[in-house]
Every structure is written in structure tokens, then in C-alpha cells.
N, C-alpha and C positions, 0 to 999 in steps of 0.2 A: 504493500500500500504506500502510497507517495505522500509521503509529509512535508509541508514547506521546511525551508532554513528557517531556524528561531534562534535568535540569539539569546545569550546569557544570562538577561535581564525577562527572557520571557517567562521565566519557573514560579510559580506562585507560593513556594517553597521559600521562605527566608534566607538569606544568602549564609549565615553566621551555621546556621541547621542544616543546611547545603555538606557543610565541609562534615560534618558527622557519618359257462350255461351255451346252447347252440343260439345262432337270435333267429327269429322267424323273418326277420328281414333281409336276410342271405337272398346274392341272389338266385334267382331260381327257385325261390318260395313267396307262397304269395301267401295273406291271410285272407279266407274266406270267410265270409260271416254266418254265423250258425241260421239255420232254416227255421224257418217260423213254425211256431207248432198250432199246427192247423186243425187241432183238434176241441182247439177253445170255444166254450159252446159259449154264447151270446146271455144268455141267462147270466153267466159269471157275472157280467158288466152291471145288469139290473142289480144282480146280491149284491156287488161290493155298493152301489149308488146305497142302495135300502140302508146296509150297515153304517154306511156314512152319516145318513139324514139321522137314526140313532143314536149317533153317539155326540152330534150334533146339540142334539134337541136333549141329551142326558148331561150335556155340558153347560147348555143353555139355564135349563132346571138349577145346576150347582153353582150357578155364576147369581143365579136370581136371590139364590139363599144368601151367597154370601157376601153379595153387592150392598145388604143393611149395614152388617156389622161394619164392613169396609168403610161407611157413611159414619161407623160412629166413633172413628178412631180419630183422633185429636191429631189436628194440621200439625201442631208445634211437636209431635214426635215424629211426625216426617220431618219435618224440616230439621229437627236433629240428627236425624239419621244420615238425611243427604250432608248433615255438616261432618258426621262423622266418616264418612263415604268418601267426599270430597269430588272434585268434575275435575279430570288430567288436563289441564293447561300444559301448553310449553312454556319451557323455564330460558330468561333471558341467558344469555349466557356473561361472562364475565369480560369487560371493556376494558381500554387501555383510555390513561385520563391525563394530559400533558397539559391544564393546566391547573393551579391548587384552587383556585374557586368551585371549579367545577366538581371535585371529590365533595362538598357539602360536607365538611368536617366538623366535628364537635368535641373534640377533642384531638390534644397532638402530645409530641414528647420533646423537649427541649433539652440538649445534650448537655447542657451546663448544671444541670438540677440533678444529676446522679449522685452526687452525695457520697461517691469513692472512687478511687482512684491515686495517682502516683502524682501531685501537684510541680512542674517545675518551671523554670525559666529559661529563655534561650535568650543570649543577649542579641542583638542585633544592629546594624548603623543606626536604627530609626528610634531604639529604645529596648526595653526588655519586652518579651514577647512572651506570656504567660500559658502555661499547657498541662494539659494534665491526660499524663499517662493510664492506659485500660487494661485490665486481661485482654487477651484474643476472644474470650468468654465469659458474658457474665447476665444478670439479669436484674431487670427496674421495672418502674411501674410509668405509666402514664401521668397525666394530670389530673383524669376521671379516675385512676387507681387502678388502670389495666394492667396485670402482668404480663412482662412478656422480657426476651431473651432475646439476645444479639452475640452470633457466632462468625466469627472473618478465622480464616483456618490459619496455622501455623507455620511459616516459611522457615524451612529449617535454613536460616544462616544467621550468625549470634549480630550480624553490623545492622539486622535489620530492624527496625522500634516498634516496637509494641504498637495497636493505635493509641490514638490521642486527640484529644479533644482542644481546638483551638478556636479564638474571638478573632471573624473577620473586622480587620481595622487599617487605616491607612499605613501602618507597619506590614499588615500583609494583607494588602489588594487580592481577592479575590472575586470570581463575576456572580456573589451573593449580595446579599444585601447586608449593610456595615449594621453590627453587632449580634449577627448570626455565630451561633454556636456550632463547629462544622466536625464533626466525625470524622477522623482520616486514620485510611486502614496500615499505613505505616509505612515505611520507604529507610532509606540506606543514604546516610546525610554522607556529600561529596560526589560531585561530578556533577554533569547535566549532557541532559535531563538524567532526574537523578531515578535508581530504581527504587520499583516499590511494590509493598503488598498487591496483587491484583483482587483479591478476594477468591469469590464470593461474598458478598456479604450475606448470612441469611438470617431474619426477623419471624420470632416464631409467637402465637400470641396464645398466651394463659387460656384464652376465652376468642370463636371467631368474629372476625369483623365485618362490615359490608364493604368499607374500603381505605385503602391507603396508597399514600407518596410521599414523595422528597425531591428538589433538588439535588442534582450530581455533579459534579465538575471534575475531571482528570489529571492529575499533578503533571505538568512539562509538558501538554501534550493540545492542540491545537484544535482538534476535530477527533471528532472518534464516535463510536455506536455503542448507545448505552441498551442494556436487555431487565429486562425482570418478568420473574415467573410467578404464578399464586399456584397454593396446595391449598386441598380439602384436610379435612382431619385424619381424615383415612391417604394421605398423601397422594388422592390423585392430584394429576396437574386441571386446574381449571383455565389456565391460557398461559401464554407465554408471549411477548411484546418485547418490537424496539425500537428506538429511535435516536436523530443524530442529536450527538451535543459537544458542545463546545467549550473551549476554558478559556478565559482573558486575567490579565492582571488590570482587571478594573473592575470598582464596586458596580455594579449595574446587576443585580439582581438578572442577570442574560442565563444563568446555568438552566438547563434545562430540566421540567418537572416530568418525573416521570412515577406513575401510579397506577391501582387496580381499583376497579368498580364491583362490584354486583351486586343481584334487586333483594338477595340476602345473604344475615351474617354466617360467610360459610368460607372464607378467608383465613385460615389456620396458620400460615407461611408464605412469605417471598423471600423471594433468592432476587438480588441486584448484585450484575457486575459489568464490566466494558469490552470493550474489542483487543484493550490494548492487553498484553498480557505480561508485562513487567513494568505496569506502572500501579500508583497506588489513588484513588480516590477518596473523594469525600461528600456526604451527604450533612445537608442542615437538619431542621425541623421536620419532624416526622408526622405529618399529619393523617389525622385517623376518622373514618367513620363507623362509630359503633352503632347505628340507628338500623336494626333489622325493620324493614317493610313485608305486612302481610301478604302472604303467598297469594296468585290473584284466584286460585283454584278456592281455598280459602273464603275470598270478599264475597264471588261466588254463593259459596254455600252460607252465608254470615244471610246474603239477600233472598234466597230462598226460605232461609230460617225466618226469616221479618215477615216474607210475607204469609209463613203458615199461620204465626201469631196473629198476624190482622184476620185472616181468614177463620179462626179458631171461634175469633170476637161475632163471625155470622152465625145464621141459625141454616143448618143445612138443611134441608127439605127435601126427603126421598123422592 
């Protein structure tokens, strides 16, 4: 893949952090069809008509009898019945959501609020540069008090850092928006562009959601193709999504939001990670929709139930 020339100053990495059977259709057989048997006497036809109209007219009789009682069974147990029953609607399937308004969030998780972690300081030309180091592994809660887990896998070489948690600020320009708390899966300070954790990142939640995102942006790296996949509880895949993004060292909120949707909460896990595969990224605010929407199969049978009630309220008349 072709990456423009970037110079030195384009890493959004801090420079001071830097240095760190036969068939019968053969031919020659043919099938002939068996001969009619001509021995059927015409009366048959009258018996079988006669038995018909019998059992007819015996059917007729038992529908009479039981057509009252039918009359005096209360609407509102049908209509529970069909609510229990339910009518098979198609299920929306699950969407890809690139921008954060559009996920209708009510809750998010802000990186700076975890409450542990390895606090340090990198000094820098522009000032000291505050960060605070994470397991590869570990688990928090929401702001609504959602549990859930954050796993970036292990790169076995000792130069590479942990992630860590850092405040975008005009010490380090990045294309979020300034005082964004950004998630970065680790890298190998020295050189440029410098290497880094590629992930996977994957987010696994206590309880499922209807939906979530985050901005991404790629350390050292210009253009690239971001991916995220959602899981059921039972670890099917419910869709898999990409799209392009971009890094600038400039505050402009430009990183690209990438997220999952669906019509309920059945979002157990995503997996985000990029195209590039020896660099490390970083996501902000993790915004969440915990709002499950009734099944339409469901409103359905909620409306059928309504109207057995109202009709409950008539006087049936045999």
C-alpha cells in the first residue's frame, strides 16, 4: 500500500516519548404408466359423495355445539395467548454508525475516570505530559454503572509500553477534540514512525447493549482502514464493518467515529482494530446505548392484546 512521505514532525506521539440402484431412465427404458383399472363401478363415486355429505353434516353438528362455548371465552385470554405466541417478524439486522449522534447514547465511559492505573510523566519541549499506564487487561464500569472489560493482547517485546491513557492538548495535537481522554494501545518510544501495539482491541460488556462507538486515530500513520466486529452472547458474529480514517496532528475532532447499532440489546462484544499492522492506536470516549426497544413481533401482540380487552368490554350475542 502506498503511503505518502511524512516527515518527522508528523507522529502525534511526543517527540521526548519518541526516543523511548439401476435408474429406469437408462436409455432404452421407458416408464409406462400403470392401466387404469376398469373395473370401478360408478356407485363407488355416489358412496364416497354420500360419506362425504356425512361427515360433513357430523362436523357441522360438532362445530354448532361448540361455537357457544367458543363465544364465551374471554377476548383478553386470547389476546394473551397471541402475546405469548408472538407473530415472526424479521429482525433488523445490526448497522454500522460513523457518526456519535447518530448511536442515540445514554451513557458513555471516559478513560480518565478509571480510578487505577501506573500515573506518570513524560517531559517534553512543550511541558510535562501526564499519562497513566494500564494492564493489557483489566475491567471498569460505565457512568450508568455498566460493567465491562477491555482486553489489547500482549506483544511479547519488553521496549514495548503497556497502554496508557493520555489528555489530548496542544503539547500533543491530536485530530480529537482538546481534552479528550484517548486510550493508546502502546508502541516502542524511538524512531519514526514509531512501532506499536496493533491490537485488537476487544470490549466485552457485563450486561448486552443496543449500541456503541468511539473515535480512532493511528499513531505515525496518515490514512488507513479502520474494522470493528459485534458478538452475541453466544459469540456469534452479528456484523463486521469498515471504514477509512485518518490521523492529523491537529485538534479538529476529524478522527473518524466508528460504531454498532441494533433494534436490541444483544451486543455482548467488539473487536476494533486497523489495517496497519505494526502500529498502535487510540480511541477517546466510549459511547454506549443501553436502551433495548421492544421486539416489533412483540408491539404486535401488546395490540392485539388491547384490542381483546376492548372487545371483552362488548356483550357478545350468539
Amino acid at each position: 500500500m502506498y503511503k505518502p512521505p511524512q516527515k518527522k514532525n508528523s507522529s502525534w506521539t511526543p517527540t521526548t516519548v519518541q526516543n523511548k440402484g439401476k435408474s429406469p431412465s437408462k436409455l432404452g427404458h421407458s416408464i409406462q404408466p400403470k392401466a387404469k383399472n376398469k373395473s370401478s363401478k360408478p356407485q363407488d363415486i355416489g358412496k364416497y359423495s354420500r360419506d362425504s355429505s356425512l361427515m360433513f353434516f357430523s362436523f357441522s353438528r360438532k362445530h354448532l355445539l361448540v361455537s357457544p362455548w367458543l363465544k364465551k371465552l374471554s377476548s383478553v385470554a386470547v389476546g394473551a395467548l397471541l402475546f405469548q405466541v408472538g407473530i415472526s417478524l424479521p429482525v433488523q439486522a445490526v448497522t454500522l454508525v460513523t457518526q456519535r449522534d447518530d448511536l442515540i447514547a445514554n451513557d458513555k465511559l471516559d478513560w480518565s475516570s478509571l480510578g487505577f492505573g501506573n500515573p506518570s510523566e513524560f517531559p517534553t519541549n512543550q511541558g510535562s505530559l501526564a499519562v497513566n499506564f494500564l494492564p493489557n487487561y483489566f475491567q471498569t464500569t460505565s457512568e450508568k454503572g455498566l460493567g465491562l472489560s477491555v482486553d489489547i493482547p500482549v506483544i511479547p517485546n519488553p521496549r514495548l509500553t503497556s497502554p496508557f491513557v493520555v489528555e489530548v492538548s496542544p503539547i500533543l495535537p491530536i485530530n480529537f477534540s482538546n481534552g479528550d481522554d484517548i486510550l493508546f494501545s502502546g508502541f516502542i518510544p524511538g524512531g519514526f514512525p514509531a512501532e506499536g501495539n496493533p491490537g485488537p482491541l476487544t470490549i466485552t460488556f457485563d450486561t448486552p447493549v443496543q449500541g456503541v462507538g468511539t473515535q480512532i486515530a493511528v499513531d505515525d500513520t496518515l490514512s488507513f482502514t479502520l474494522f470493528i466486529s459485534a458478538f452475541d452472547e453466544q459469540n456469534n458474529l452479528l456484523g463486521s464493518f469498515s471504514a477509512p480514517g485518518v490521523s492529523k496532528t491537529i485538534i479538529d475532532n476529524s478522527a473518524t467515529f466508528l460504531g454498532v447499532s441494533s433494534n436490541s440489546a444483544n451486543i455482548s462484544r467488539i473487536v476494533i482494530s486497523s489495517s496497519e499492522t505494526n502500529r498502535a492506536f487510540g480511541i477517546n470516549d466510549l459511547s454506549i446505548n443501553q436502551t433495548d426497544i421492544p421486539e416489533s413481533s412483540n408491539l404486535v401482540a401488546l395490540g392485539l392484546l388491547g384490542i381483546g380487552v376492548l372487545a371483552s368490554k362488548k356483550k357478545i350475542v350468539p
